[in-house]
C-alpha positions as CSV (number, residue, x, y, z in Angstrom):
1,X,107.7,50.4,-99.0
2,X,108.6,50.6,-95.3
3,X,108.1,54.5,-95.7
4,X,103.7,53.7,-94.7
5,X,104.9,52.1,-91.6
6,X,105.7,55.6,-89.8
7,X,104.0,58.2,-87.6
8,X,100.6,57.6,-85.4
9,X,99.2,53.9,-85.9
10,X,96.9,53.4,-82.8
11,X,96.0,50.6,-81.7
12,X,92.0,50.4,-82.4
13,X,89.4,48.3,-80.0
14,X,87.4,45.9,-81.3
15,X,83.8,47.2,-80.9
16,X,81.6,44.3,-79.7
17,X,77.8,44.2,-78.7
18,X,76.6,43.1,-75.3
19,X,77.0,39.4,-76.5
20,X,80.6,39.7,-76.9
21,X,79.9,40.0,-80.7
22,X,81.7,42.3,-83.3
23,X,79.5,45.4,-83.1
24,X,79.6,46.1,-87.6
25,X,77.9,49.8,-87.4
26,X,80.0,50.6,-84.4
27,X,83.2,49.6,-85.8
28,X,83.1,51.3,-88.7
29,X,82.2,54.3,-86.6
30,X,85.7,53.7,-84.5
31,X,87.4,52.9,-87.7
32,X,86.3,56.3,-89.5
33,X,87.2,58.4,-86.5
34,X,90.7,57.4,-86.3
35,X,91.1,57.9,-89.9
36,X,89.5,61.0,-89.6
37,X,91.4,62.5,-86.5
38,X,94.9,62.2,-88.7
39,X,95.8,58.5,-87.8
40,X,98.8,57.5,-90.4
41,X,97.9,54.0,-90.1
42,X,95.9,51.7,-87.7
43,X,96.4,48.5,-85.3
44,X,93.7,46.0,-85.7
45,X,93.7,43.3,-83.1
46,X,96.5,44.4,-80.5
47,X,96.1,44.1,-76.7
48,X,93.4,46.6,-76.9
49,X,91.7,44.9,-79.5
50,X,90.9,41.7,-76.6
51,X,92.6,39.4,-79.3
52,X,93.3,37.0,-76.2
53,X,89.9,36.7,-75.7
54,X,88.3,36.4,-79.0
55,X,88.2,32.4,-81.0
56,X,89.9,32.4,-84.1
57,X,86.6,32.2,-86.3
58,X,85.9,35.8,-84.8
59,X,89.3,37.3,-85.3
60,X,89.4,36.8,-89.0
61,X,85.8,38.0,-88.9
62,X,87.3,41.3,-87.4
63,X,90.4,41.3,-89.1
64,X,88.0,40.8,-92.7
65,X,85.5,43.5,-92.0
66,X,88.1,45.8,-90.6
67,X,90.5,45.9,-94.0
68,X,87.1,46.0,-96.1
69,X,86.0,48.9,-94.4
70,X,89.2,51.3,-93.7
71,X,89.5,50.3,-98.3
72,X,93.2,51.3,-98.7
73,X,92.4,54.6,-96.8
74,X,95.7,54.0,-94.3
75,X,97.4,51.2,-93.7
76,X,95.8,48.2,-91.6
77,X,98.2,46.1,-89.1
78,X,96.9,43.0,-87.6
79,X,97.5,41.0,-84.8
80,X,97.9,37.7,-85.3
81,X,99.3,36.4,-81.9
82,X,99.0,33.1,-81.0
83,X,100.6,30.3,-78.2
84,X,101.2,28.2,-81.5
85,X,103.2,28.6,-84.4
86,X,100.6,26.7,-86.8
87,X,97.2,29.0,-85.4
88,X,99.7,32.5,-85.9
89,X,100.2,31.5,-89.2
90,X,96.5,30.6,-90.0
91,X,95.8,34.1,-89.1
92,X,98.7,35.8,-91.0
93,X,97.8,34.1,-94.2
94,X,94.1,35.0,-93.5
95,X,95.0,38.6,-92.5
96,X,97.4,38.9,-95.8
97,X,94.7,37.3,-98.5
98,X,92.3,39.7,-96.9
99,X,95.0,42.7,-97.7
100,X,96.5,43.9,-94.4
101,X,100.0,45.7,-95.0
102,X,101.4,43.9,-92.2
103,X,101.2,41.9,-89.2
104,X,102.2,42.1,-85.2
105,X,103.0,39.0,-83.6
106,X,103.5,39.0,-79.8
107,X,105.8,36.5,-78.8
108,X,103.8,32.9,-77.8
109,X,102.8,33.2,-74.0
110,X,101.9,31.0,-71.2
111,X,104.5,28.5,-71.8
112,X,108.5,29.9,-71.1
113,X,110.4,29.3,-74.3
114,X,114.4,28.8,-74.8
115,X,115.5,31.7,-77.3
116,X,116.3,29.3,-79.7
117,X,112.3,28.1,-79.7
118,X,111.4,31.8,-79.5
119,X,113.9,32.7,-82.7
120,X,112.4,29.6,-84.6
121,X,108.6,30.7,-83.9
122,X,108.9,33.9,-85.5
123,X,111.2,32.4,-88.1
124,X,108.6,30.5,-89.3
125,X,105.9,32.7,-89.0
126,X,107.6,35.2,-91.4
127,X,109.3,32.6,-94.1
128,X,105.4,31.4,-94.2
129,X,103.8,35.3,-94.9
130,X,104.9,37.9,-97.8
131,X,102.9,40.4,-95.6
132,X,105.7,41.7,-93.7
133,X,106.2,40.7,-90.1
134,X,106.8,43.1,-86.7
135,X,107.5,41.9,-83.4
136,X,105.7,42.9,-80.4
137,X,107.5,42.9,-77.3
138,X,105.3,42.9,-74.5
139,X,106.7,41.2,-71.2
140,X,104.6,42.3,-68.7
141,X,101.4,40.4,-70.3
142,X,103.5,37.5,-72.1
143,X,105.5,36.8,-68.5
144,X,108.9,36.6,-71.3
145,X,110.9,39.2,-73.0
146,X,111.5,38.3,-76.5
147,X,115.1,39.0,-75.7
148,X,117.8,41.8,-77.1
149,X,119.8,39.3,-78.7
150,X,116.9,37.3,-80.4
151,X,116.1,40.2,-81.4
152,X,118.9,41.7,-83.3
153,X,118.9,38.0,-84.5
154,X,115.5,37.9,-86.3
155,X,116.5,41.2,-87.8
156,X,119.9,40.5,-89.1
157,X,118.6,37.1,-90.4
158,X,115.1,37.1,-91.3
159,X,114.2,39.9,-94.1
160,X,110.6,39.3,-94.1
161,X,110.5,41.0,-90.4
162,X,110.9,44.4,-90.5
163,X,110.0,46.3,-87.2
164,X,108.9,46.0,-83.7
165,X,106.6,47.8,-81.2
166,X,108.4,47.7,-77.7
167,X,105.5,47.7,-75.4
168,X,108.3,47.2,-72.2
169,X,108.5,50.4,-69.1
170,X,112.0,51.2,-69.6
171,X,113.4,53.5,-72.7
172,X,116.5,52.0,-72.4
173,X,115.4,48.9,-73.8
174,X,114.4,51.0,-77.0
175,X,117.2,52.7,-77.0
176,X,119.5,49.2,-76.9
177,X,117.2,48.2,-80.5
178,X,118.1,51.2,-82.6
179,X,121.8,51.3,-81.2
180,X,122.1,47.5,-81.9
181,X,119.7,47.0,-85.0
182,X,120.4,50.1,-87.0
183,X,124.4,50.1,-87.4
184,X,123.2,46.9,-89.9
185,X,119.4,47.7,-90.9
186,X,118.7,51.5,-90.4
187,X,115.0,51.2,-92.0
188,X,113.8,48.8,-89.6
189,X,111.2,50.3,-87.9
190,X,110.8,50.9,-84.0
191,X,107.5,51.8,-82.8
192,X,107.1,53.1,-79.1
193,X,104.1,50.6,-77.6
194,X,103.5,52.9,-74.1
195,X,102.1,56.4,-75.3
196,X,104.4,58.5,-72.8
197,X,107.8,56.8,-75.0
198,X,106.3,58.1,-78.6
199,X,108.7,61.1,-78.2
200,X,111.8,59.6,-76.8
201,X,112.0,57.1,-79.3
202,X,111.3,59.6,-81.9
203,X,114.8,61.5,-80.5
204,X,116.5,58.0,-80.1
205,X,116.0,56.9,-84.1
206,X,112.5,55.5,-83.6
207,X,109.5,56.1,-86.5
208,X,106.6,56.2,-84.9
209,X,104.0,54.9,-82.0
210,X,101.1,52.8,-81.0
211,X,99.3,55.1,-78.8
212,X,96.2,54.0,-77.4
213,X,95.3,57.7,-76.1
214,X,95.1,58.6,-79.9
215,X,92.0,56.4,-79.6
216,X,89.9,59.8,-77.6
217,X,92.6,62.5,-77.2
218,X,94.1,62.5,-81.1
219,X,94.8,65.9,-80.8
220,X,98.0,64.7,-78.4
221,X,100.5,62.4,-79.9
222,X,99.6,63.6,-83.3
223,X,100.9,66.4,-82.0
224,X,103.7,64.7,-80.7
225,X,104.7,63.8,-83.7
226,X,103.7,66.5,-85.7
227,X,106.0,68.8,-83.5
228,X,108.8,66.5,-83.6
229,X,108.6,66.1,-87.7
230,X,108.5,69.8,-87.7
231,X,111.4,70.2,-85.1
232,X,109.2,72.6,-82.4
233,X,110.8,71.0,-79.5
234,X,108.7,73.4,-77.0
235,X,105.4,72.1,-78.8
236,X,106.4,68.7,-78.1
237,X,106.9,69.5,-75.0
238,X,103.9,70.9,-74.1
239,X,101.8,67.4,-75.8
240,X,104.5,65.6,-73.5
241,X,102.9,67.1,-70.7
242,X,99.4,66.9,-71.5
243,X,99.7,63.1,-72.5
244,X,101.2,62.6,-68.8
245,X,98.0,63.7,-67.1
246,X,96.4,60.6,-69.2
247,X,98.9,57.9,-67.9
248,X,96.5,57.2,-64.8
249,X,94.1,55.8,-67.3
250,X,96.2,52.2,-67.6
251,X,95.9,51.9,-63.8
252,X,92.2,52.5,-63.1
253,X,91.3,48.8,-64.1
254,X,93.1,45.3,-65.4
255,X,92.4,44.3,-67.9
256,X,92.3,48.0,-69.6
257,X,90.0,47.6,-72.6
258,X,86.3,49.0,-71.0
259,X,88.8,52.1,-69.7
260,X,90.0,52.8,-73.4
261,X,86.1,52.3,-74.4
262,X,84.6,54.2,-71.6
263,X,87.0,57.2,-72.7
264,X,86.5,57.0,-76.5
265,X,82.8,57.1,-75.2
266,X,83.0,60.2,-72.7
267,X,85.2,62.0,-75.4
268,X,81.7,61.9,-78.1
269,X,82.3,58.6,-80.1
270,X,79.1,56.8,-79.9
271,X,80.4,53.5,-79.6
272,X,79.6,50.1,-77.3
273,X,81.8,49.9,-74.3
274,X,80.9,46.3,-73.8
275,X,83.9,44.3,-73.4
276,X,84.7,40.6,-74.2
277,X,84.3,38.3,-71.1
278,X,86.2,37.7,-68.5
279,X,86.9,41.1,-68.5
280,X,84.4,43.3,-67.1
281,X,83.1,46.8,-67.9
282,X,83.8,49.6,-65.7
283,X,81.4,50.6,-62.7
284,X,79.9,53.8,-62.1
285,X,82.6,54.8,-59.6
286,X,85.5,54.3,-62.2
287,X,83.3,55.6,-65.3
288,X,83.9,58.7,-63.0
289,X,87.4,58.6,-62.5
290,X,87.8,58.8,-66.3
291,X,85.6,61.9,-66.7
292,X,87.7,63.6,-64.0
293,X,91.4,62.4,-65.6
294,X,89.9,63.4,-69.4
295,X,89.0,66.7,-67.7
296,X,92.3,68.0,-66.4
297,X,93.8,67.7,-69.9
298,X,93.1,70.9,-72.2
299,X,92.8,70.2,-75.6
């Protein structure tokens, strides 16, 4: 079963209207171009999804219309992240009766946790869901690593999780997963979260990535992956070095969601790039900025 949960699963923006409102035609739209660019699977609901700014009500509204329209065509992960243990559950057992093939859970933010809290929060989460469970390790935004040994913890003691998408600026932390989790549970699965990892932890044991440049340039870390699968190392390469001339995208503005937007937009998606408030959409002058980075790369 763990076999659907490998290759390109990109993480897909919620599509709202000028209201802050789930945009239904536009959606789909997003939803049929990722399938239809090669994605192996989809992320409903991530960080680029603007979970954290969305009420519950309209999360499972998103998460609902999301599975109802990709219809078994890939599978569908959801965020379900939440400061509590009671609301992340709410939205796992909404997101499994409305058929997702799994969930992400970032670990609970704002407040610091001991590791034993932080073990027991996604202990409960999982022993409450039969849709399995992935971690999402993503420091710089939660202001707390879910920790190397929590991690190999969950792994080796709760079955019902059954992967991770490292989202941290440092390889080596990857690297420490596979060497640590694998010798004792070599199918669990390790997704890269920044695009410009996809291919080292592909070489390092990993199964796949969460890219969100697959979003408007799809053509690049499926080839990644493609040319890794295939074992063309200098094809790889060559994606490698296109997808670098993207990374300047994550800088142009925080939070990052009207960037992702503004490119899916300039790349010929017709899609809102309204964001949910407080973030803001992107001015003129950084609208520009992404046409001039989107230019340099040659697909």
């Amino acid at each position: 079963m763990l076999t659907m949960f490998k290759g390109i699963f990109p993480p897909v923006p919620t599509i709202v209207d000028e209201t802050g409102n789930l945009d239904k035609p536009g959606m789909a739209r997003m939803i049929d171009h990722v399938i239809g660019n090669g994605a192996d699977g989809m992320l409903i609901l991530g960080s680029g999804g603007e979970f954290c700014h969305l009420s519950t009500a309209q999360r499972k509204e998103i998460a609902a219309f999301c599975l109802q329209h990709v219809a078994g065509r890939v599978p569908v992960l959801i965020g379900i992240a939440s400061p509590g243990t009671a609301e992340t559950i709410e939205l796992g057992r909404h997101a499994q009766q409305a058929g997702a093939n799994g969930v992400l859970v970032v670990n609970p933010y704002y407040a610091k946790l001991s590791d034993e809290a932080r073990f027991t929060h996604y202990q409960r989460v999982a022993e409450a869901l039969e849709t399995p469970v992935f971690l999402y390790n993503f420091p710089d935004l939660t202001g707390q690593d879910i920790g190397l040994d929590i991690i190999t913890r969950l792994a080796r003691e709760v079955p019902n999780i059954v992967g991770i998408k490292d989202t941290i600026d440092n390889i080596s932390h990857t690297r420490e997963i596979i060497n640590r989790v694998h010798t004792f549970r070599p199918d669990f699965i390790i997704f890269s979260g920044y695009d410009e990892y996809l291919l080292d932890t592909l070489l390092l044991g990993g199964h796949g990535g969460i890219p969100a440049t697959f979003n408007f340039a799809p053509q690049i870390t499926r080839g990644i992956y493609d040319a890794f699968i295939n074992n063309d190392l200098n094809r790889a390469r060559a994606f490698q070095q296109q997808l670098a001339k993207l990374s300047p995208l994550y800088a142009l503005e925080q939070p990052f969601f009207g960037v992702i937007k503004t490119a899916i937009k300039l790349s010929g998606v017709d899609i809102s790039t309204a964001v949910v408030p407080p973030a803001l959409p992107l001015n003129n002058e950084k609208t520009e900025q992404v046409r001039n980075i989107l230019a340099h790369i040659n697909l």
